[in-house]
C-alpha positions in Angstrom: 13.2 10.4 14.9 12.9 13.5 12.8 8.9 14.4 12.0 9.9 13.9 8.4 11.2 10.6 8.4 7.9 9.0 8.9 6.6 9.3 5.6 10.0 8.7 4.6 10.4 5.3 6.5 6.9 4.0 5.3 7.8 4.7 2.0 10.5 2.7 1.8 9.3 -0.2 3.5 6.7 0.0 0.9 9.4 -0.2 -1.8 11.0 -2.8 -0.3 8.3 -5.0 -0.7 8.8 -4.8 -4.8 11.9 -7.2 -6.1 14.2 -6.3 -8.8 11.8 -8.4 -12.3 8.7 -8.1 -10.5 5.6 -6.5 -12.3 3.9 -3.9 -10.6 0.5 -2.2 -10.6 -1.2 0.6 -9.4 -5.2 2.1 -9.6 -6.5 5.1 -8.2 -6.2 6.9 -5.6 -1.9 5.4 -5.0 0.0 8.2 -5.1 2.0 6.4 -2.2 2.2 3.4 -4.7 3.4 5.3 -6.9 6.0 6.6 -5.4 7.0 3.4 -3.6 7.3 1.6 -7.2 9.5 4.9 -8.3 11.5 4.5 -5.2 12.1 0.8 -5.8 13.2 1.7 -9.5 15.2 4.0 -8.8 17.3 1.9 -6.4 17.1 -2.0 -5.6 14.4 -2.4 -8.6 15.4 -1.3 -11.6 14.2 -3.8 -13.8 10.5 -3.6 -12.2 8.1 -3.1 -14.8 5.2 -1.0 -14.0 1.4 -0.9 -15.6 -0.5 2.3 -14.5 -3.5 3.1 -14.3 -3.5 5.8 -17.0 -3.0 2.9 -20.0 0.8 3.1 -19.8 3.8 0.2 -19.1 7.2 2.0 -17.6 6.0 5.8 -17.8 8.8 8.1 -16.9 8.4 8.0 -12.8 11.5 10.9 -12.3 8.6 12.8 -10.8 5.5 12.3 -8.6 2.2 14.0 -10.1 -0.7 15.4 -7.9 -3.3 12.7 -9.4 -2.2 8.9 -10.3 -4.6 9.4 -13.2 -2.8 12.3 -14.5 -2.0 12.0 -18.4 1.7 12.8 -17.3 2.1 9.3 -16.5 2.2 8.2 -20.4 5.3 10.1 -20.6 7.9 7.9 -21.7 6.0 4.9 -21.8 7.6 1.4 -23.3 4.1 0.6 -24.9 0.0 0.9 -23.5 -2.2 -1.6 -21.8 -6.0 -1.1 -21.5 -7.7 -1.7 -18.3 -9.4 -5.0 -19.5 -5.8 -5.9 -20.4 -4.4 -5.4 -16.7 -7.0 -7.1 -15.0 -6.5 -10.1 -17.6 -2.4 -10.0 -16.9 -3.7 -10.4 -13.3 -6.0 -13.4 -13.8 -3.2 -14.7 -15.3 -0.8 -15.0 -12.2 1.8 -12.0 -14.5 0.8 -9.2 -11.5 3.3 -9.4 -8.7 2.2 -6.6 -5.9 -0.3 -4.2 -5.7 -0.7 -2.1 -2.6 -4.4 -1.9 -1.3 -5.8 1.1 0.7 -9.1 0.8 2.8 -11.1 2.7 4.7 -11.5 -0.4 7.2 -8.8 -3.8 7.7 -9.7 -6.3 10.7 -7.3 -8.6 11.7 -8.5 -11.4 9.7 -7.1 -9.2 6.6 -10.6 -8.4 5.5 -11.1 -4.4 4.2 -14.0 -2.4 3.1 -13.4 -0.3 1.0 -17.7 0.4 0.2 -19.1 2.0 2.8 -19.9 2.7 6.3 -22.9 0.5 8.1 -24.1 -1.6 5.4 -24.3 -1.6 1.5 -28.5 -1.4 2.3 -28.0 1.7 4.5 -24.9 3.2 3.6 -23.5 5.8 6.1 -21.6 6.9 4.1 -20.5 5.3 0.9 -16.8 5.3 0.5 -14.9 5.9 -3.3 -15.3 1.8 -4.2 -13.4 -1.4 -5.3 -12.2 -0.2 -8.6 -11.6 -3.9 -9.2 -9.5 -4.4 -5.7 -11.9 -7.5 -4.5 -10.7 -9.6 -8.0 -7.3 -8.1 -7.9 -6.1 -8.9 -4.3 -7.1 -12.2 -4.8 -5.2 -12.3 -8.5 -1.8 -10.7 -7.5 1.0 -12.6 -5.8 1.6 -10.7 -3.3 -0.8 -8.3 -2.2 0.1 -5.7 0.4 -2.3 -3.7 2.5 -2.0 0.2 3.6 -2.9 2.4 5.8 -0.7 5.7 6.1 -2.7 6.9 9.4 -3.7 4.3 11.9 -6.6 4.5 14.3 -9.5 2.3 15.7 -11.6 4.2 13.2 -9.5 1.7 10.2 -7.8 -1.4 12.3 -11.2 -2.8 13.6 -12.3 -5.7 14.8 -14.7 -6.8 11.8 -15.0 -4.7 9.0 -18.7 -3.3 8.5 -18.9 -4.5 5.0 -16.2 -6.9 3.8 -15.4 -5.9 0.4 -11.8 -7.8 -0.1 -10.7 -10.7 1.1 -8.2 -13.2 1.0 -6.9 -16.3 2.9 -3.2 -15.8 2.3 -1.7 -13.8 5.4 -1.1 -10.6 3.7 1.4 -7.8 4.9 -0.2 -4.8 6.3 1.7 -1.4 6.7 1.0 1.5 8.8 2.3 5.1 10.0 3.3 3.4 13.1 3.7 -0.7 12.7 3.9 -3.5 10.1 1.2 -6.6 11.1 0.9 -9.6 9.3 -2.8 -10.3 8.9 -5.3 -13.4 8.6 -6.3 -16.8 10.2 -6.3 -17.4 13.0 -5.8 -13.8 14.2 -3.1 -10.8 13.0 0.9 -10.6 14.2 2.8 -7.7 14.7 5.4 -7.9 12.6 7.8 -4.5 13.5 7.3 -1.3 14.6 8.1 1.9 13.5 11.3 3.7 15.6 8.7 6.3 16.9 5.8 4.2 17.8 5.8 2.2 21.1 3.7 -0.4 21.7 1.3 1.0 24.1 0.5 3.3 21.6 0.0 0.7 18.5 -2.1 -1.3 20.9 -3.8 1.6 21.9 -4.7 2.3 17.9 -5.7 -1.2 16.8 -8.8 -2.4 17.3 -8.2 -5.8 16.2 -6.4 -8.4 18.1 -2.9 -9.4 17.4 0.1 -12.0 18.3 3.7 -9.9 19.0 6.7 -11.6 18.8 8.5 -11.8 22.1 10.9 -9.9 20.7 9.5 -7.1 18.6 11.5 -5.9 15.8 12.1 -2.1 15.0 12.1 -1.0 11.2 15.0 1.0 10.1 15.5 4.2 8.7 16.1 4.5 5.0 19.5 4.8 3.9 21.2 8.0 2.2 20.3 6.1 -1.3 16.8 5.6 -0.7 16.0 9.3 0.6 17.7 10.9 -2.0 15.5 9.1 -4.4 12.3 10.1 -2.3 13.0 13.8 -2.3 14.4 13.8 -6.2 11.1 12.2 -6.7 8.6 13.9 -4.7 10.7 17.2 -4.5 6.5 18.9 -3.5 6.5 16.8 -0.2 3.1 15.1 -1.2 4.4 11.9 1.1 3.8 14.1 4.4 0.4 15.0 3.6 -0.7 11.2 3.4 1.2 9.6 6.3 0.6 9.9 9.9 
């Protein structure tokens, strides 16, 4: 598969995990969220409604930004939200998906997100929760990424365990799709270019595989042409793989 489809490919599984109604929400640091939720808008989606970060329902999402928190997401806006306000429509049960990052996910579908070591004796401190440990647990369906997977981040037990949740949650990669929590992780697909020597090879938990391992597909001509409108600066391929 072409180098470029990777990011591509992760993107829109990403998308596909948001439903035409649903309510959407991203913090910082999700540029890929961001552009997943644009993606889905753009084509199966349309009547998502999105809450970002910035203080602003629906911005305008025709084009991905360098920062989440830049002030070109109020563009276009429908109305505002305060932060205090999203975490409350999340308490709520009115928060459908919001895709988590980490710097570490075991297979239990734990992720730390606070630092290396221990929170005592940090070696070193990562960027934080921003909320994440309430919000995972808030949202209906949660979904876990990391764009580059190593040992280093698919471990067997976190170092510090800064979310958790006891709903299996999806888990995306650059090279596979896992299903994580008790009793241990599944693979769920893998990506056209990964084998699975080489997802075993980069996953430190362990994992179930279907005897019968599905491959995710390639986006369609629909779906690509609304990544590249979208992120016509290529920002995807700096993030993924």
């Amino acid at each position: 598969m072409n180098a470029d489809l990777r990011a591509d490919t992760v993107v829109a599984m990403m998308a596909a995990q948001i439903e035409d109604g649903d309510v959407v929400a991203t913090g910082v640091a999700s540029t890929l969220a961001i552009l997943a939720i644009a993606v889905a808008r753009a084509t199966t989606a349309p009547n998502l409604t999105y809450l970002a970060c910035v203080g602003s329902i629906d911005p305008d999402l025709s084009h991905l930004h360098r920062s989440p928190e830049e002030l070109a997401y109020l563009e276009g806006r429908t109305a505002e939200i305060s932060i205090p306000e999203l975490f409350d429509h999340a308490r709520r049960g009115r928060i459908d998906t919001i895709f988590f990052g980490a710097a570490e996910v075991d297979g239990q579908g734990r992720t730390n997100m606070s630092a290396a070591g221990s929170l005592a004796r940090p070696k070193p401190k990562f960027p934080g929760l921003a909320g994440a440990a309430s919000l995972r647990r808030w949202v209906k369906k949660p979904v876990l990424v990391v764009p580059r997977q190593s040992r280093r981040n698919l471990v067997p037990e976190v170092q510090v365990a800064s979310t958790n949740d006891e709903r299996r949650t999806m888990l995306v990669t650059d090279l596979a799709v896992f299903e994580t929590g008790l009793p241990e992780a599944r693979l769920v697909a893998r990506h056209p270019w990964a084998s699975e020597a080489e997802i075993a090879d980069k996953t430190g938990f362990r994992y179930t595989t279907d005897a019968h391992l599905a491959v995710t597909s390639a986006p369609d001509e629909r779906t690509l042409r609304a990544i590249r409108s979208i992120d016509s600066q290529n920002q995807r391929h700096a993030l993924v793989g």
